[in-house]
C-alpha positions as semicolon CSV with decimal commas, in nm:
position;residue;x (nm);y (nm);z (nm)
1;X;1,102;-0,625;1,830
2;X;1,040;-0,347;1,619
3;X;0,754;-0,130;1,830
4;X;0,579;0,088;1,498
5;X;0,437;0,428;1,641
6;X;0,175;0,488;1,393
7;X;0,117;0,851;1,311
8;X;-0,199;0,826;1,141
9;X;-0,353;0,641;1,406
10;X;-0,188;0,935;1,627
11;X;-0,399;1,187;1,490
12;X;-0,608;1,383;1,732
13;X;-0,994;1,506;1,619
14;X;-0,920;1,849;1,574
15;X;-0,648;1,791;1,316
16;X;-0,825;1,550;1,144
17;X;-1,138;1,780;1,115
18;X;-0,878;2,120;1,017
19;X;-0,737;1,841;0,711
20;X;-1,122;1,824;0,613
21;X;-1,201;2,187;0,646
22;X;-0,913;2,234;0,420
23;X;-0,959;1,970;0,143
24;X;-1,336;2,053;0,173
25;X;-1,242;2,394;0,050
26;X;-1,044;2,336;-0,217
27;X;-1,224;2,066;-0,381
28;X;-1,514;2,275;-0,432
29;X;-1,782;2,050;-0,493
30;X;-2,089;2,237;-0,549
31;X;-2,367;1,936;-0,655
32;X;-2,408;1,926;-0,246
33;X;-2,273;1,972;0,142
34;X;-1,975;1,747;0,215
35;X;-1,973;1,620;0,561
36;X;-1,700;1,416;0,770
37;X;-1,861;1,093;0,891
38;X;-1,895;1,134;1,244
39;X;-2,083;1,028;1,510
40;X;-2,411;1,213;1,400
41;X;-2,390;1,035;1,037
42;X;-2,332;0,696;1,171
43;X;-2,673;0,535;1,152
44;X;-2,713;0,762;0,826
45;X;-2,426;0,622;0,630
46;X;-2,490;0,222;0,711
47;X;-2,839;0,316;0,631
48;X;-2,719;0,413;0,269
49;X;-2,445;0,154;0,267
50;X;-2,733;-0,118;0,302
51;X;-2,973;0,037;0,055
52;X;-2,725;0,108;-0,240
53;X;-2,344;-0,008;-0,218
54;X;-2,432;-0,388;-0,087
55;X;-2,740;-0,477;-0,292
56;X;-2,505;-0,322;-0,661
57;X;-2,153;-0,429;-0,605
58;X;-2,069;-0,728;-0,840
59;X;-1,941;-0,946;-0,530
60;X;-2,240;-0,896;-0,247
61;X;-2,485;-0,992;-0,527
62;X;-2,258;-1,275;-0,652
63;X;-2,255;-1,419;-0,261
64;X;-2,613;-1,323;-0,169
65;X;-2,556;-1,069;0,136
66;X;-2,800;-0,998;0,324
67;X;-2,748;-0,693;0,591
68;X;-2,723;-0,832;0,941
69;X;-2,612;-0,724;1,305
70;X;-2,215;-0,851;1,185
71;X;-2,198;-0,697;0,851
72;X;-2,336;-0,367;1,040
73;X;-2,067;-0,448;1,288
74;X;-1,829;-0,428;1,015
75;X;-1,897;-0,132;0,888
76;X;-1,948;0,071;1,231
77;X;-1,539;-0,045;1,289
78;X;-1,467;0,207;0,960
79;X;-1,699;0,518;1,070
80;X;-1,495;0,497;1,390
81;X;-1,236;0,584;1,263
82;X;-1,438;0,968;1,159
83;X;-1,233;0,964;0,837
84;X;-1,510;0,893;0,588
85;X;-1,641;1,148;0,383
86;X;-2,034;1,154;0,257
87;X;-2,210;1,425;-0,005
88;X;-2,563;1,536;0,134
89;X;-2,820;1,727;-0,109
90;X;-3,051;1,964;0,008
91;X;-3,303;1,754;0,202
92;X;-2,994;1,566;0,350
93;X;-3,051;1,303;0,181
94;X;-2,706;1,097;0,061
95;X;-2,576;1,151;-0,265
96;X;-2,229;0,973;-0,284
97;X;-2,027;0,777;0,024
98;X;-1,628;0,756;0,080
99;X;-1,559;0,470;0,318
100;X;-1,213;0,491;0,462
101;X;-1,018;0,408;0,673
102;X;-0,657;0,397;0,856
103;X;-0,536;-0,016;0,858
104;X;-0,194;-0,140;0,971
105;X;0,068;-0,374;0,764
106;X;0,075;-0,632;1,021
107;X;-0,303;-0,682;1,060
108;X;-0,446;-1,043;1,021
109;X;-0,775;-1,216;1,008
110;X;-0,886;-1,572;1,045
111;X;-1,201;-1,531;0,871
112;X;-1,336;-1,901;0,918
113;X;-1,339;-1,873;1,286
114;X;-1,459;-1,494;1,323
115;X;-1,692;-1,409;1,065
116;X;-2,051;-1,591;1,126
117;X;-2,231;-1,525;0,764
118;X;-2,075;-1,753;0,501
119;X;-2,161;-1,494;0,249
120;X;-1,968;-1,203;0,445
121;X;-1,678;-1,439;0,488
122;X;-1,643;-1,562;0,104
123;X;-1,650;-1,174;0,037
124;X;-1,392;-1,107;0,280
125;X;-1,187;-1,374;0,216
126;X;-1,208;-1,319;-0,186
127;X;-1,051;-0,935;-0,129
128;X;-0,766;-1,078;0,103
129;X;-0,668;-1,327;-0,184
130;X;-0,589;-1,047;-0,398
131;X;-0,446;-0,804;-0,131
132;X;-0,195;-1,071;-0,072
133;X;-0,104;-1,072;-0,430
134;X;-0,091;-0,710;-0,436
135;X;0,184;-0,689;-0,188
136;X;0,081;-0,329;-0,105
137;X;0,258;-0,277;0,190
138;X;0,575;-0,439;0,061
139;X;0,552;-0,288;-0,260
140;X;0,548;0,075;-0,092
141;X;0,778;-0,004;0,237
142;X;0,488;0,092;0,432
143;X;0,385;0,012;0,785
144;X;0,032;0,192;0,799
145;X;-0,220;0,350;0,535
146;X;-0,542;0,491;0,448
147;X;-0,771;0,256;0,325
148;X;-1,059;0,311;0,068
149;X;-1,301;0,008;0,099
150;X;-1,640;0,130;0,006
151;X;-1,753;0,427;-0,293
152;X;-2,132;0,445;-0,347
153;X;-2,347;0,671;-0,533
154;X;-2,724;0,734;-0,526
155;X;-2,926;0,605;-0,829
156;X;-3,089;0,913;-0,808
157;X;-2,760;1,107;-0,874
158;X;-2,587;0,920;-1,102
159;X;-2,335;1,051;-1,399
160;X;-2,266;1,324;-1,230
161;X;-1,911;1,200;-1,171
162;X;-1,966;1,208;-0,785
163;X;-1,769;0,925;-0,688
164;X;-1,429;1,129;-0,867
165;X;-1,513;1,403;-0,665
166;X;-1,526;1,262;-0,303
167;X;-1,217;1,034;-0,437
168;X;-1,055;1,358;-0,457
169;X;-1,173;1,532;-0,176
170;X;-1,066;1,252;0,068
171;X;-0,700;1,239;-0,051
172;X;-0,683;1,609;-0,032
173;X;-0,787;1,588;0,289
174;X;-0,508;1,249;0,354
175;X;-0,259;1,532;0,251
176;X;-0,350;1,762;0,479
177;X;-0,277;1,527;0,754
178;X;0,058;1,626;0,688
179;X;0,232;1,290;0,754
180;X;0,501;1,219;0,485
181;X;0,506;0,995;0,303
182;X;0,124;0,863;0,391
183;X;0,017;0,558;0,203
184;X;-0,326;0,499;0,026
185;X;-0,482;0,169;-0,079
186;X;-0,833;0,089;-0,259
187;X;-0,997;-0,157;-0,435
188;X;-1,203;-0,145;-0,782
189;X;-1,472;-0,473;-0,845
190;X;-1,694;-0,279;-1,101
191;X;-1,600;-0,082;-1,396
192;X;-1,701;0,257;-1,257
193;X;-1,527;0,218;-0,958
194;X;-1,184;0,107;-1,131
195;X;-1,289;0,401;-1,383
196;X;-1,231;0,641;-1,092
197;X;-0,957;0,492;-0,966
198;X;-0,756;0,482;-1,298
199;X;-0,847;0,848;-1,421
200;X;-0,797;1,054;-1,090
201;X;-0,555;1,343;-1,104
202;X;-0,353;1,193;-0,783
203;X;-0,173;0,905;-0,981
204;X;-0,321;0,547;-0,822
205;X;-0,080;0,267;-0,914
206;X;-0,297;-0,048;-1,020
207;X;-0,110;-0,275;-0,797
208;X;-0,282;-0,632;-0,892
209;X;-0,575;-0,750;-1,109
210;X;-0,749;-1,052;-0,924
211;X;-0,995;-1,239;-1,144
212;X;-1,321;-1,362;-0,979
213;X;-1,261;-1,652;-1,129
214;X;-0,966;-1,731;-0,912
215;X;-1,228;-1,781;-0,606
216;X;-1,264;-2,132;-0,599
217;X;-1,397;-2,324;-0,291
218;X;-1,428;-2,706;-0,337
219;X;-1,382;-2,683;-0,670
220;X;-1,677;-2,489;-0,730
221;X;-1,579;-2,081;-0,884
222;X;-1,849;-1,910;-0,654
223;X;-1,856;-1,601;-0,808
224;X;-2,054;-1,611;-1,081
225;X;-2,325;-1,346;-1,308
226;X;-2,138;-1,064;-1,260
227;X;-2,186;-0,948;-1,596
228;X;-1,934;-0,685;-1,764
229;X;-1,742;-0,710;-1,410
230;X;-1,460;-0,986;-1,388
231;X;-1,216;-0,887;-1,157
232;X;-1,112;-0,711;-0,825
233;X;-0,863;-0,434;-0,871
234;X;-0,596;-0,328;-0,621
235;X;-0,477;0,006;-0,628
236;X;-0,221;0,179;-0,405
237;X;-0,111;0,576;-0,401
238;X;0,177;0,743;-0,215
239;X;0,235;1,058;-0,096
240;X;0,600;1,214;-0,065
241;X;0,539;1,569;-0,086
């Protein structure tokens, strides 16, 4: 059997927080204070996670979520991991959110029997559909990665091209890990997160576009009035040097 060490996984605190320090510094982003996500902004980022990012991304509103004890569950398993990045302003208040974190090739889920809230599930279930189509880790010859799952922005800070700069800030800090090669994969569903995706500076690969229309459950498409969005959007990055 072939026994995978991961390195990522591997990582103590204190590196993880000297790659931050690091990327923090050199992406110089001035509209506010850029924080790690760590214990102390736990309750803080599902708060803003709730309020903005599940109630305006195309497929929550297509399903109906509604914020619950599981969904919060959810979410709690990626701040673990103290890899996500968040932008404060002045009153510490959240500006923008990076959700990330480190997931394995050989990871699998069994949705129908786990996950409680049909709406949760359909969501789930929808982005494994096209991350099996995007055959990320096959594609790259990858056992492990970083994973971007959730980019957010307050209303009250839009345009101000946030979500590129935390983007950029969190695979700065990936690189300073200082694991070669180390793997990145993310997802677009509306046009300004695919918009960030496909004009970074770091060189994302769009690795699959997976219409919504593709969902179909009992013959019914379920994801429907999602206006100018139409797809989900796999994209993968890696790192060599």
């Amino acid at each position: 059997m072939d026994e995978f060490k991961s390195e990522l996984q591997a990582l103590t605190d204190e590196q993880i927080q000297k790659a931050f320090e690091a990327a923090r510094d050199e992406a110089n982003i001035t509209e506010g204070k850029l924080v790690r996500i760590t214990k102390e902004y736990y309750q803080k980022a599902k708060d803003f996670i709730q309020e903005y990012f599940i109630p305006q991304e195309p497929l929550e509103k297509a399903f109906g979520v509604q914020w619950n004890d599981e969904i919060d569950e959810f979410w709690q398993s990626f701040y673990d991991w103290n890899i996500s990045l968040m932008l404060l302003d002045e009153n510490d208040e959240v500006m923008a959110i990076r959700t990330t974190r480190f997931a394995m090739a050989n990871e699998s889920h069994d949705y129908d029997k786990d996950v409680k809230t049909e709406s949760w599930r359909h969501v789930l279930k929808f982005v494994d559909q096209g991350e099996a189509k995007s055959k990320y880790f096959y594609h790259f010859k990858a056992k492990e990665c970083v994973h971007f799952f959730g980019l957010g922005t307050n209303n009250k800070y839009r345009n101000m091209h946030l979500a590129s700069k935390l983007l950029n800030a969190s695979v700065l800090m990936i690189k300073n890990f200082g694991i070669r090669p180390v793997y990145i994969k993310g997802e677009g569903s509306n046009i300004y997160s695919k918009a960030v995706y496909e004009h970074n500076k770091h060189g994302f690969e769009l690795l699959h576009d997976e219409p919504f229309e593709n969902y179909v459950v009992d013959g019914q498409k379920l994801i429907q009035n999602t206006g100018d969005n139409k797809s989900l959007r796999f994209y993968g990055l890696s790192v060599l040097s």
